[in-house]
C-alpha positions as a Markdown table, in Angstrom:
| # | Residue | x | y | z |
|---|---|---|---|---|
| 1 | Unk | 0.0 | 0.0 | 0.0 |
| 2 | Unk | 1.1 | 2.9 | -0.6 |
| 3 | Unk | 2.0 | 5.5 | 2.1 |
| 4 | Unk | -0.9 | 7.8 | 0.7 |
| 5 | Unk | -3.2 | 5.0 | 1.0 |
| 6 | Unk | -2.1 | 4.2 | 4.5 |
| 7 | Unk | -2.7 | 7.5 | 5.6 |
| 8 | Unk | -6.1 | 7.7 | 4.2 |
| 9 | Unk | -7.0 | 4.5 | 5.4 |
| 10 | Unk | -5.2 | 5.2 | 9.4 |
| 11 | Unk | -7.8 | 8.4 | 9.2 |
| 12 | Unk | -10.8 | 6.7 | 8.5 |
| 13 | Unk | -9.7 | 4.0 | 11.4 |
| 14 | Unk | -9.4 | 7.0 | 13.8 |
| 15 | Unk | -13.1 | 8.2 | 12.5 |
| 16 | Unk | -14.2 | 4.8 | 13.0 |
| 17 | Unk | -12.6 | 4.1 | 16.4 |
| 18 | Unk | -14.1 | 7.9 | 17.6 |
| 19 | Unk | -17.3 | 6.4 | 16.9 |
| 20 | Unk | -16.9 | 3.8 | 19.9 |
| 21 | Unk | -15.4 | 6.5 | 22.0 |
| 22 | Unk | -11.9 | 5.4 | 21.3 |
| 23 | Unk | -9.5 | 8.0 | 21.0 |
| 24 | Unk | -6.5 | 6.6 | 18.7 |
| 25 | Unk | -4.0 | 9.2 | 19.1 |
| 26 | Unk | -4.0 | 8.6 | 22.8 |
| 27 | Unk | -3.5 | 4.9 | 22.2 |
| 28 | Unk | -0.6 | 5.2 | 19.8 |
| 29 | Unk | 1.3 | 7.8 | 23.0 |
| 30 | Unk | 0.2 | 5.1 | 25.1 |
| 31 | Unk | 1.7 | 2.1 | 23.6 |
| 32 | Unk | 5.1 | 4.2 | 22.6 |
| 33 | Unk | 5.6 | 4.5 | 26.1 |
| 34 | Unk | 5.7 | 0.7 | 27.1 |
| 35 | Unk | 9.1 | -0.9 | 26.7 |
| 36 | Unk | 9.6 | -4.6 | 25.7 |
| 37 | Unk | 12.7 | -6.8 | 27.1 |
| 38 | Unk | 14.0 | -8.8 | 24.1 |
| 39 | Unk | 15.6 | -11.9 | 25.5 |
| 40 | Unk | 19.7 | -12.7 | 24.0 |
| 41 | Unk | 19.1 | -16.3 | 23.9 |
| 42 | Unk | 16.6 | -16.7 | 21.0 |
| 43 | Unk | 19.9 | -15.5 | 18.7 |
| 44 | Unk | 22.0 | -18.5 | 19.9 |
| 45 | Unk | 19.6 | -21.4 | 21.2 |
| 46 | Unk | 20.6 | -20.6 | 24.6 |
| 47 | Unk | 24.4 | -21.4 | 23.9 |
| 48 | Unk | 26.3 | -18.6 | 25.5 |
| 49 | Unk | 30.1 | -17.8 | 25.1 |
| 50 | Unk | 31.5 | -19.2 | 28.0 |
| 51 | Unk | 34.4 | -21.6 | 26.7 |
| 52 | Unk | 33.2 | -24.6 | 28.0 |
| 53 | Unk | 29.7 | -24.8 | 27.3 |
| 54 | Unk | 27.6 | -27.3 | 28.9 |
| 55 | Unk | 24.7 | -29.5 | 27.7 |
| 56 | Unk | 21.1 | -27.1 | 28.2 |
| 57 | Unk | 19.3 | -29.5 | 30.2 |
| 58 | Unk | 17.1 | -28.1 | 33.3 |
| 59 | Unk | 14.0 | -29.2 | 31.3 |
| 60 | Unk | 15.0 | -27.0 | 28.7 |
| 61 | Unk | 15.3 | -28.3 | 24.9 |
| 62 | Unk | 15.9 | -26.2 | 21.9 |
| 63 | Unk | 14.9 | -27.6 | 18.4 |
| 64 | Unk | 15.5 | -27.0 | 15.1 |
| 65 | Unk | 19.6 | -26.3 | 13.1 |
| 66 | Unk | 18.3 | -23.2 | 11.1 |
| 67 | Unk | 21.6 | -21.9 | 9.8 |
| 68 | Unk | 23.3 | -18.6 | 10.9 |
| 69 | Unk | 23.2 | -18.9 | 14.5 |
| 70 | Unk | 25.4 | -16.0 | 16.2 |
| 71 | Unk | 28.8 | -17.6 | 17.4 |
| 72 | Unk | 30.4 | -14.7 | 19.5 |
| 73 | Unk | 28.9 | -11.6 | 21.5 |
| 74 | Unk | 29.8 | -9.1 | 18.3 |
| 75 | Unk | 27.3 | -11.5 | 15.9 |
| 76 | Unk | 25.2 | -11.4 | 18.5 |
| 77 | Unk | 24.5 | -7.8 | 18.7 |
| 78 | Unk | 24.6 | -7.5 | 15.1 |
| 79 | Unk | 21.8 | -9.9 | 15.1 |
| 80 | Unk | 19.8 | -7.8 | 17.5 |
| 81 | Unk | 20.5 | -4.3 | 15.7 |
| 82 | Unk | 18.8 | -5.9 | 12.8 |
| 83 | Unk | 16.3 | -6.9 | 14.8 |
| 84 | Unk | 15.6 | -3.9 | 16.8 |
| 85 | Unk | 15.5 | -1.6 | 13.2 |
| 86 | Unk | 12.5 | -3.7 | 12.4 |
| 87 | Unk | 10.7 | -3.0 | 16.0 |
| 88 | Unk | 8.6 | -0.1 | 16.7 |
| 89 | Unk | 8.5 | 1.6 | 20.0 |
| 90 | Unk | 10.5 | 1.1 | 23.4 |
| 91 | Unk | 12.7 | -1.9 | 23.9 |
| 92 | Unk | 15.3 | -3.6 | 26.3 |
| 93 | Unk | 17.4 | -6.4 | 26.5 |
| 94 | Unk | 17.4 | -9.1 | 28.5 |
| 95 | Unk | 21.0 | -10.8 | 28.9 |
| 96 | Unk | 21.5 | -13.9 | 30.8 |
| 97 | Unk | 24.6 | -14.4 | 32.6 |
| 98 | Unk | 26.2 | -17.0 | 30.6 |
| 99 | Unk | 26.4 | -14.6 | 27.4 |
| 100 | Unk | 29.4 | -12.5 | 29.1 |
| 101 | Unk | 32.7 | -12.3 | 27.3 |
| 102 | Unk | 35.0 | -14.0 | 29.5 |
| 103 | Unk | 38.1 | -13.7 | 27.7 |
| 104 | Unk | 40.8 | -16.7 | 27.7 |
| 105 | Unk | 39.9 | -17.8 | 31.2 |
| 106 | Unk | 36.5 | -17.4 | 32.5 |
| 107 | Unk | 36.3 | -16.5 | 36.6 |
| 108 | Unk | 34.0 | -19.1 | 37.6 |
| 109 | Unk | 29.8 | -18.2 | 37.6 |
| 110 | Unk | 30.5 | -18.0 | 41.1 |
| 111 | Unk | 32.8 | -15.2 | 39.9 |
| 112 | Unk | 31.3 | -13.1 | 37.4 |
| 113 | Unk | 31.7 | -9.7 | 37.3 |
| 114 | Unk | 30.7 | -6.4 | 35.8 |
| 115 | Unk | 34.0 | -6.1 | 33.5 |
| 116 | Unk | 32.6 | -9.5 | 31.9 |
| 117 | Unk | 29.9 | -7.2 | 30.2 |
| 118 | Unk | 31.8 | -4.1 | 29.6 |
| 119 | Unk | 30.9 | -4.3 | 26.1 |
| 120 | Unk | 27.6 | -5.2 | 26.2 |
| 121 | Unk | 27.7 | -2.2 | 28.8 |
| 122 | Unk | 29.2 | 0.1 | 25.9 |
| 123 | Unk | 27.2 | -1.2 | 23.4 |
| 124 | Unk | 24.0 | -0.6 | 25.1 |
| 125 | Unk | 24.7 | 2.6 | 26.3 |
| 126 | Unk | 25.2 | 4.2 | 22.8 |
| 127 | Unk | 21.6 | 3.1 | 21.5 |
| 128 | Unk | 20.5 | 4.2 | 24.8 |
| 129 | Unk | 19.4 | 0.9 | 25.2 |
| 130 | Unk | 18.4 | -0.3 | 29.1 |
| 131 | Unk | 19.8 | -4.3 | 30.1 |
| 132 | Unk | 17.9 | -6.6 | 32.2 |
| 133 | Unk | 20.1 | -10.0 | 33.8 |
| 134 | Unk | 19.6 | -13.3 | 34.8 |
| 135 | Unk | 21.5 | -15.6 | 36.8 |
| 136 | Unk | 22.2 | -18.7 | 34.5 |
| 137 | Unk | 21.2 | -21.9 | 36.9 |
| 138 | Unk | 21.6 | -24.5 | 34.1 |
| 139 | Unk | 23.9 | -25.9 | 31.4 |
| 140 | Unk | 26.7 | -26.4 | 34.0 |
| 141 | Unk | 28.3 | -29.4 | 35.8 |
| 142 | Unk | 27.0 | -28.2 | 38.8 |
| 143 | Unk | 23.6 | -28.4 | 37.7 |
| 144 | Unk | 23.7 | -31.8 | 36.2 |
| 145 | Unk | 21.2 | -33.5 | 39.4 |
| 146 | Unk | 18.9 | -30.9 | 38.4 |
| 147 | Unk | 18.7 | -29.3 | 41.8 |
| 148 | Unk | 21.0 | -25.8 | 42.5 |
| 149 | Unk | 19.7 | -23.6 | 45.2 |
| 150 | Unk | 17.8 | -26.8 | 47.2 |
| 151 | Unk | 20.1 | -29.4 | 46.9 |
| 152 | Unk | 20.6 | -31.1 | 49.9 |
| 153 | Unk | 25.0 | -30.2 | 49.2 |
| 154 | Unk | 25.5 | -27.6 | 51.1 |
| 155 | Unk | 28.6 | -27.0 | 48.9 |
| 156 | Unk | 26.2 | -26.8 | 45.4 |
| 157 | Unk | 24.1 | -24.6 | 47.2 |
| 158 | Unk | 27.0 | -22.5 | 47.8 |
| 159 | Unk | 28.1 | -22.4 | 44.5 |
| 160 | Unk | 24.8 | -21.1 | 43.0 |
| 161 | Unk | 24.2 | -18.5 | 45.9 |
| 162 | Unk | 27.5 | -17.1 | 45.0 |
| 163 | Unk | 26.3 | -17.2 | 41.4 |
| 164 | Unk | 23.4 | -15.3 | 42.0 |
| 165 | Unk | 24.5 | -13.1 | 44.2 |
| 166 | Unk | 27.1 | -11.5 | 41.7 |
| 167 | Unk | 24.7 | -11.4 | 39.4 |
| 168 | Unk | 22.6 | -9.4 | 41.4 |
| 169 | Unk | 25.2 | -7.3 | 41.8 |
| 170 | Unk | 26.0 | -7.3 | 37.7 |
| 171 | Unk | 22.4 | -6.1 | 37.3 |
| 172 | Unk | 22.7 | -3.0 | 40.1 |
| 173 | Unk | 25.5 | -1.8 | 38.3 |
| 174 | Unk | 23.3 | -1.9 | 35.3 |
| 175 | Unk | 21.0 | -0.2 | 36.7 |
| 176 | Unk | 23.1 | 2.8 | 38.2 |
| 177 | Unk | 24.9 | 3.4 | 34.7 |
| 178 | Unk | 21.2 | 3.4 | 32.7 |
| 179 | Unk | 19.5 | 5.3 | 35.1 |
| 180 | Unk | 16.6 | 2.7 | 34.7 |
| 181 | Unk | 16.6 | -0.3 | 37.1 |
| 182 | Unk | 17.5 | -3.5 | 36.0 |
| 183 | Unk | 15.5 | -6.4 | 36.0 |
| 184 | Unk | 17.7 | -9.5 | 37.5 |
| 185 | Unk | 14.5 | -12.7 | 36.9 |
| 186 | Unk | 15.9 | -15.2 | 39.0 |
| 187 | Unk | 14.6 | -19.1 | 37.3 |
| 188 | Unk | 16.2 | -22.3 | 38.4 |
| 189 | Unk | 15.6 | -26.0 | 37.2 |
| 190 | Unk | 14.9 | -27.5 | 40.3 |
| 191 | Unk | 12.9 | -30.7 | 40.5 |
| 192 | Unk | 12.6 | -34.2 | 40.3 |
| 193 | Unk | 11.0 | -36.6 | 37.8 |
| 194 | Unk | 9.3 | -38.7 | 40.7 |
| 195 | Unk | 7.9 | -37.4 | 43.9 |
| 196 | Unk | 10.1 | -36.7 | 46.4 |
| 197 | Unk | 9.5 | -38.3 | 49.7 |
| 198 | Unk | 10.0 | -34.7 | 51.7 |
| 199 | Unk | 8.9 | -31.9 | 49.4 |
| 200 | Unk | 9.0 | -29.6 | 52.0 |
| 201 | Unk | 12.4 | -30.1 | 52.7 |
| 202 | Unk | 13.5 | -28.5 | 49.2 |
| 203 | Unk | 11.5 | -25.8 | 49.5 |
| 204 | Unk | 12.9 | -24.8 | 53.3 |
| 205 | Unk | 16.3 | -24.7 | 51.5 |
| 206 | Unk | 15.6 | -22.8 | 48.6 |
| 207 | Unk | 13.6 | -20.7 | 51.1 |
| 208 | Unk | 16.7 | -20.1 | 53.3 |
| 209 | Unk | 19.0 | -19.5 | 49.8 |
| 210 | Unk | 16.7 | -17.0 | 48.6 |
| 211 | Unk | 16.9 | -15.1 | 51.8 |
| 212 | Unk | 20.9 | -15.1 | 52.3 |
| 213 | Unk | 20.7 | -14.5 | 48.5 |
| 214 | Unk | 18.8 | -10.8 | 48.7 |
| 215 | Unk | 20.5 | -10.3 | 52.1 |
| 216 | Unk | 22.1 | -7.4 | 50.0 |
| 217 | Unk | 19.8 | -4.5 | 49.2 |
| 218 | Unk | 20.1 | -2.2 | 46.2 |
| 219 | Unk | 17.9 | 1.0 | 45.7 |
| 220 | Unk | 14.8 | 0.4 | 43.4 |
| 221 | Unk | 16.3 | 2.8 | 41.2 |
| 222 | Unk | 19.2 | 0.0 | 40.2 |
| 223 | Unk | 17.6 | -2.9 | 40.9 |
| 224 | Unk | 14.5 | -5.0 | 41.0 |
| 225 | Unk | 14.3 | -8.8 | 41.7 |
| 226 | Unk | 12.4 | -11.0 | 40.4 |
| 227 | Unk | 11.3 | -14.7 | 40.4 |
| 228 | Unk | 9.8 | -16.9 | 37.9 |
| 229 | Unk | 8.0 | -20.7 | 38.7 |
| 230 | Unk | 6.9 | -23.2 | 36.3 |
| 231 | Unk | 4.7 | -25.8 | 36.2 |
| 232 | Unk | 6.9 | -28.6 | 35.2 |
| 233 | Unk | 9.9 | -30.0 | 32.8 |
| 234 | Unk | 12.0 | -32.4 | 31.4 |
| 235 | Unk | 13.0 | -34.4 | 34.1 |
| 236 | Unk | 10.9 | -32.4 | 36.5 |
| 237 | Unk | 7.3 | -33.7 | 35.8 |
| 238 | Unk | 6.5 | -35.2 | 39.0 |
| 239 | Unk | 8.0 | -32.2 | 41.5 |
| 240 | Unk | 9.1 | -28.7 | 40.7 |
| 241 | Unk | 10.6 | -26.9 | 44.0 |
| 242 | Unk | 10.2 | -23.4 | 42.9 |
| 243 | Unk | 6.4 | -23.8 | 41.8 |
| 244 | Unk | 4.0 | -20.6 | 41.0 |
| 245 | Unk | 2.2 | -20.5 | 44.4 |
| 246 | Unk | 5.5 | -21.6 | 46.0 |
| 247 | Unk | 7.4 | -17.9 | 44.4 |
| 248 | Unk | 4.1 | -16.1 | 44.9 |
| 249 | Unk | 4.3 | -16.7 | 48.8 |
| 250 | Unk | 7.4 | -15.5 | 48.9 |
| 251 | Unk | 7.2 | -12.6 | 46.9 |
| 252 | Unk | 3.8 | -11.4 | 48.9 |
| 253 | Unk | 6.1 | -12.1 | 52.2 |
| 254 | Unk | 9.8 | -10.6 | 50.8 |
| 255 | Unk | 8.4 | -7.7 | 48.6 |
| 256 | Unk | 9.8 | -9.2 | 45.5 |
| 257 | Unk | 8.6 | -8.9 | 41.8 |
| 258 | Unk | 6.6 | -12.4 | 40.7 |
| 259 | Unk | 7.2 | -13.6 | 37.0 |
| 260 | Unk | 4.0 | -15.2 | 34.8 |
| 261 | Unk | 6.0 | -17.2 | 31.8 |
| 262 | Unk | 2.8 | -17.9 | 29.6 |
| 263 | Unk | 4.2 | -21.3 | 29.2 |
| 264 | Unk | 4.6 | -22.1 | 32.3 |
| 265 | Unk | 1.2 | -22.8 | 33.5 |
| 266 | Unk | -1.5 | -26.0 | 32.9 |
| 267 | Unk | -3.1 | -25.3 | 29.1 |
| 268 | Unk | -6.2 | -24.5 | 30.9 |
| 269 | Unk | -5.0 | -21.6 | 33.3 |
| 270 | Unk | -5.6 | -18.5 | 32.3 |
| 271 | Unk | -2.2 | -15.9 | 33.2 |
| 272 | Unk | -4.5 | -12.9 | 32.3 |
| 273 | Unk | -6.8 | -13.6 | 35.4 |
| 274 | Unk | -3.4 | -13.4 | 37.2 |
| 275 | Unk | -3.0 | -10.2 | 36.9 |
| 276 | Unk | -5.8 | -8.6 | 38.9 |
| 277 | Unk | -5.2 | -11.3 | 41.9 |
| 278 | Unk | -1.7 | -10.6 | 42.5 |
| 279 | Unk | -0.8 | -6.8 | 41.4 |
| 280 | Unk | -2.6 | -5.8 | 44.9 |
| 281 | Unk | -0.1 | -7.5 | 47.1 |
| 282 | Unk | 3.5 | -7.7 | 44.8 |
| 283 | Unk | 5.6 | -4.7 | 44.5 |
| 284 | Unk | 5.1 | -5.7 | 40.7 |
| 285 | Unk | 4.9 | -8.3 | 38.1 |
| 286 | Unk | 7.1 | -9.3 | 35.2 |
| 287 | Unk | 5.4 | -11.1 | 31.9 |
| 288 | Unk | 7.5 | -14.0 | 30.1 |
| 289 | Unk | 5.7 | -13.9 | 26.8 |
| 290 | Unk | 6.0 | -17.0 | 25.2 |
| 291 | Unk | 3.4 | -19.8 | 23.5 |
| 292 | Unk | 3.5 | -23.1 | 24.7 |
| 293 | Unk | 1.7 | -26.0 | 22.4 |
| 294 | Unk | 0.8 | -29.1 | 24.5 |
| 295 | Unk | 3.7 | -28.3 | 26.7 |
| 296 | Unk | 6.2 | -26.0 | 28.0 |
| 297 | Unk | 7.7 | -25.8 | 24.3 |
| 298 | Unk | 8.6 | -21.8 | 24.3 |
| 299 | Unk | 7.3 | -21.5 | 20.6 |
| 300 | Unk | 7.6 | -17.7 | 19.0 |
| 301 | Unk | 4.7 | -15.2 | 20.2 |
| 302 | Unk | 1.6 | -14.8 | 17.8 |
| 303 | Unk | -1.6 | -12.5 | 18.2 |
| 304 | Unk | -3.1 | -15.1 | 20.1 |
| 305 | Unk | -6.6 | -15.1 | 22.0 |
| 306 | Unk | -4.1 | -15.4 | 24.9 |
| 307 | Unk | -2.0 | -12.7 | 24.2 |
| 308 | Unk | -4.9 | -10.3 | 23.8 |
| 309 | Unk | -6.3 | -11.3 | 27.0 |
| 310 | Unk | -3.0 | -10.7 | 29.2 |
| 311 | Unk | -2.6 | -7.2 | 27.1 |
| 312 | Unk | -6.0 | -6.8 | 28.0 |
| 313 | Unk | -5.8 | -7.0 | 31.9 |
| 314 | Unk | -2.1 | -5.3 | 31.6 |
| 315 | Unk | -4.0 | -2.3 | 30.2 |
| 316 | Unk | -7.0 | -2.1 | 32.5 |
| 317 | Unk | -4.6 | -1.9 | 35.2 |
| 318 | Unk | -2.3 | 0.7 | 34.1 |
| 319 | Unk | 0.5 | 0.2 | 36.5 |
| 320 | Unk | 3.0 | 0.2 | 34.2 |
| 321 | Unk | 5.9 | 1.4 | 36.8 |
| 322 | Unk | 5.2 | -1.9 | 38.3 |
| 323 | Unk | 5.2 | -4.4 | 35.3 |
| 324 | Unk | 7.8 | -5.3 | 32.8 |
| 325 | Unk | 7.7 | -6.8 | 29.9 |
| 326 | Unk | 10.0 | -9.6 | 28.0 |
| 327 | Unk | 9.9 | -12.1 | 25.6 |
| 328 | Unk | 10.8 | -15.6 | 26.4 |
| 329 | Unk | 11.1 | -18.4 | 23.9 |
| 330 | Unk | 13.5 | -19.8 | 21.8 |
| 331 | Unk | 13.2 | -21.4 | 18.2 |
| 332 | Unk | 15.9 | -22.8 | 16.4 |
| 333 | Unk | 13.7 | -24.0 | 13.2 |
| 334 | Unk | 13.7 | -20.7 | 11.5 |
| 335 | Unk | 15.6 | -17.3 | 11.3 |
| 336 | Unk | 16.5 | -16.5 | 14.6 |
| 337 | Unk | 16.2 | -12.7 | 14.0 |
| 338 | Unk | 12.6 | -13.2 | 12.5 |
| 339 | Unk | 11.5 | -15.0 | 15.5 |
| 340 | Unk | 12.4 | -12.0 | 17.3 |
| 341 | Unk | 11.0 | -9.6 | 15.3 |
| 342 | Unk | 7.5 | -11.9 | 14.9 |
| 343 | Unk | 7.2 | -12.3 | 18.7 |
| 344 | Unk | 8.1 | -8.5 | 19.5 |
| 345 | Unk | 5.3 | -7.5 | 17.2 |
| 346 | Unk | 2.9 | -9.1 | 18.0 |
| 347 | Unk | 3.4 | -8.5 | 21.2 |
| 348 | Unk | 3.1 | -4.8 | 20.6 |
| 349 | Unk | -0.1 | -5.5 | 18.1 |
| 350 | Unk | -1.6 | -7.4 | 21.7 |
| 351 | Unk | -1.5 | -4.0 | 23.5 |
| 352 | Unk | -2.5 | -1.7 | 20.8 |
| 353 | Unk | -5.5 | -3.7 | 20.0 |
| 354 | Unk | -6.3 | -3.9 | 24.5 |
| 355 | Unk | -5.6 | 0.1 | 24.6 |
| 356 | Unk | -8.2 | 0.2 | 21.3 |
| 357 | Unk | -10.5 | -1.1 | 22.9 |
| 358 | Unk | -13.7 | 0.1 | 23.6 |
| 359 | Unk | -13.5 | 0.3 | 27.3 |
| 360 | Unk | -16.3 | 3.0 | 28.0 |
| 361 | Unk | -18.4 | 1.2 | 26.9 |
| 362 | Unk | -17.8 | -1.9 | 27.7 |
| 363 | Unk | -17.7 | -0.5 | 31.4 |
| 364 | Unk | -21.3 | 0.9 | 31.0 |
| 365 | Unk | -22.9 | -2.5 | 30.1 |
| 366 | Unk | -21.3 | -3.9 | 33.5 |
| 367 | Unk | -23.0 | -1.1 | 35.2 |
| 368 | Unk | -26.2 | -1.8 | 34.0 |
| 369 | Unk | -25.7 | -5.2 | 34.1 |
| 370 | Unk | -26.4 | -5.9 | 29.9 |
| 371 | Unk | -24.6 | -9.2 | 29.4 |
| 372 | Unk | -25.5 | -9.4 | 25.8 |
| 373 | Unk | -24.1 | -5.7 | 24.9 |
| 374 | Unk | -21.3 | -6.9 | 26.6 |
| 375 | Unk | -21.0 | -9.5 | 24.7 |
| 376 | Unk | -21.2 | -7.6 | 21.1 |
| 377 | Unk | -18.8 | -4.8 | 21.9 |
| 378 | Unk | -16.2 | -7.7 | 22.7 |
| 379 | Unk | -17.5 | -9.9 | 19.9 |
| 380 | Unk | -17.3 | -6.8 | 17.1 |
| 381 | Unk | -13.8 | -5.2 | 18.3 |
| 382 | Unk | -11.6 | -7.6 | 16.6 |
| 383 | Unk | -13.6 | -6.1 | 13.3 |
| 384 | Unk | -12.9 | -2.3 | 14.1 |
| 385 | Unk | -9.7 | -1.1 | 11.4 |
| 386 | Unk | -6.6 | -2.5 | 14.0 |
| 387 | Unk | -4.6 | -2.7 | 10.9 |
| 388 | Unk | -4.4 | 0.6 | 9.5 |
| 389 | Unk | -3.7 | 1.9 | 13.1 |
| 390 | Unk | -0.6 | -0.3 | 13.3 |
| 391 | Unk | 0.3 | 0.5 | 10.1 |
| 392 | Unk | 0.5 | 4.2 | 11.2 |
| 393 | Unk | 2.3 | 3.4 | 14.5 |
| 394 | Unk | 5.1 | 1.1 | 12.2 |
| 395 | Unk | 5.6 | 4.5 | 10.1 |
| 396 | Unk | 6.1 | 6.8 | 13.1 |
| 397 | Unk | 8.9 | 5.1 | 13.7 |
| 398 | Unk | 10.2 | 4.3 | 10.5 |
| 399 | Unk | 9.9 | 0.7 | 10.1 |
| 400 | Unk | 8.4 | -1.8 | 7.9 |
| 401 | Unk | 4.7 | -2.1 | 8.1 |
| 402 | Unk | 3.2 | -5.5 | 7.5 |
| 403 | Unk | 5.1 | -8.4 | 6.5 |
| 404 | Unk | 7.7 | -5.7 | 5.0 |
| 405 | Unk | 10.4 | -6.9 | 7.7 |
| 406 | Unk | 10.6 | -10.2 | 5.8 |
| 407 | Unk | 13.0 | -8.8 | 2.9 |
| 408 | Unk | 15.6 | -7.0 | 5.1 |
| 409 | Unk | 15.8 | -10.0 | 6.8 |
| 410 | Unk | 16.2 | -12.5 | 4.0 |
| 411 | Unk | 19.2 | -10.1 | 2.3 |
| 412 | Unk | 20.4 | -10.3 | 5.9 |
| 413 | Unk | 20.1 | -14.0 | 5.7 |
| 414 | Unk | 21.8 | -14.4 | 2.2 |
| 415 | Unk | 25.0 | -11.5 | 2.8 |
| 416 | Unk | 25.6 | -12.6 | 6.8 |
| 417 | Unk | 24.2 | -15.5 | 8.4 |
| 418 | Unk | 24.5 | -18.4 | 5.7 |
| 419 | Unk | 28.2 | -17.4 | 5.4 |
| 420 | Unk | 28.4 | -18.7 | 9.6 |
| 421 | Unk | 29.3 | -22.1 | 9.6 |
């Protein structure tokens, strides 16, 4: 379409949208304004650079030998400027602790410091560019049992205290040189693939290596913690230690930010009801978007009925200084950088079609208590001009509307990443 067309077409959306008491203009400020944390490990299967890399594991699996994969750090961020030119709005990224350049001998995870992500550091700081961190608890010798911070060792639990507890203090120093805190999301493997006989016993550890953990506070304005449960994995079906309700307790009791990974819940929950129950008593909460198919497979986001719903409740309860937002998946059956791009988008398309909504007057049926009106507002919004609307908020900031980010990507493809071997 041409960009007359589009603009023709984004003006009749905004007349359309007016007529249900939507004002577009404030949506497209609105959605501008809400950063996305793109996550490192979708350009490299969750490989990392440290020398000796270790099997994934932890119930994670990545599928798929798409060429072009990034080898180093430098591919890596080349990767991800692609990627971001074909984003609209705010973003971040998300770097997880084993993606540090190490140099010819690496300190040790228990080790890690901020001079292992000096460039990232540099990097980031000349897109102005904000980092989020996580502590890597998986694809090391040390996690092999797949048990870290409850193992009944008290020597492997001090390993991966230590572990965390630099990276918290990677992350703080993040946070101090952005002037945005970082986000250190705190997920470990641990589990068993039968029942334990005393599952209380692993949770009182990982209970008393959480606390000695955030025995060190930063100020909010560096730092925020997070932690993230899951429902189950690879070799954890029977018994996961750090469950949902087990992470939600403690984040009620510690003041600590809870993390909803949409794959990381039974097919039938719903993540969006979430939302309302737990924002009251959490300082905040950080959404994992991702789309599991029959299980926790971390497949790249679409415009689901799910996504719309959690953007939905995320936008009705406009606390955005208390939620963050990241992608989590990984897909190694097609182009890395499209999966990025694909997820990231539709991610963004999830929250411009919740703050499009008609909410006036869908509030005003509640009121009077109209179920069926209430009904045919939500059954006729998918039908109001979304498209054109997106279009317009692609071309404010000068990228690709529509498929359009598919051709960049493919010369990419053919001049960069088939010449990786």
């Amino acid at each position: 379409m041409s960009d007359e067309r589009a603009r023709e077409a984004f003006e009749i959306a905004k007349e359309t949208y007016a007529g249900e008491g939507v004002d577009v203009e404030n949506a497209l400020s609105a959605l501008a304004d809400i950063p996305i944390s793109l996550h490192c490990w979708q350009g490299d299967d969750v490989g990392g650079f440290e020398q000796a890399a270790g099997t994934l594991g932890g119930g994670l699996a990545v599928t798929g030998a798409y060429p072009g994969k990034a080898r180093t750090a430098g591919e890596l961020r080349d990767d991800l400027d692609l990627a971001f030119s074909l984003i609209p709005g705010r973003r971040r990224l998300n770097l997880h602790a084993i993606y540090g350049e190490f140099g010819p001998k690496h300190p040790g995870r228990d080790r890690i410091g901020a001079a292992d992500f000096a460039r990232w550091r540099e990097w980031a700081g000349k897109k102005n560019l904000p980092l989020d961190f996580n502590a890597t608890c998986f694809s090391h010798p040390m996690a092999e049992s797949g048990l870290t911070l409850s193992h009944p060792d008290p020597a492997v639990r001090r390993f991966w205290i230590d572990h965390v507890i630099a990276c918290r203090e990677v992350a703080a120093g993040f946070g101090r040189t952005q002037k945005s805190p970082c986000l250190h999301n705190l997920w470990i493997p641990d589990g068993m693939k039968e029942t334990p006989a005393d599952r209380a016993g692993f949770r009182t550890r990982l209970e008393k290596s959480l606390d000695e953990i955030y025995q060190t506070a930063y100020p909010d304005a560096e730092l925020r913690d997070s932690l993230e449960g899951k429902l189950f994995g690879l070799g954890s079906e029977a018994f996961v230690v750090g469950s949902n309700e087990f992470y939600a307790g403690y984040a009620v009791s510690r003041r600590k930010f809870l993390c909803l990974d949409l794959g990381h819940f039974h097919p039938t929950e719903s993540v969006a009801d979430k939302i309302s129950a737990l924002l009251p008593f959490v300082p905040g909460l950080v959404i994992h978007f991702s789309r599991g198919l029959r299980w926790d497979s971390d497949h790249v986001v679409l415009l689901t009925d799910e996504i719309s719903e959690v953007c939905g409740e995320l936008v009705r309860a406009a606390a955005w200084d208390r939620v963050n937002l990241a992608l989590d998946y990984f897909d190694g059956s097609l182009n890395r950088i499209g999966a990025w791009v694909i997820g990231a988008r539709a991610v963004l398309k999830g929250l411009l079609q919740a703050l499009l909504q008609p909410w006036a007057r869908l509030e005003e049926a509640d009121r009077r208590g109209d179920g069926m009106a209430r009904l045919s507002i939500r059954e006729n919004a998918p039908m109001l001009p979304l498209g054109a609307v997106w279009d317009e908020f692609c071309r404010r900031f000068e990228v690709p509307a529509g498929t359009g980010f598919v051709e960049p990507i493919r010369r990419y493809e053919d001049e960069v990443l088939r010449r990786r071997v």
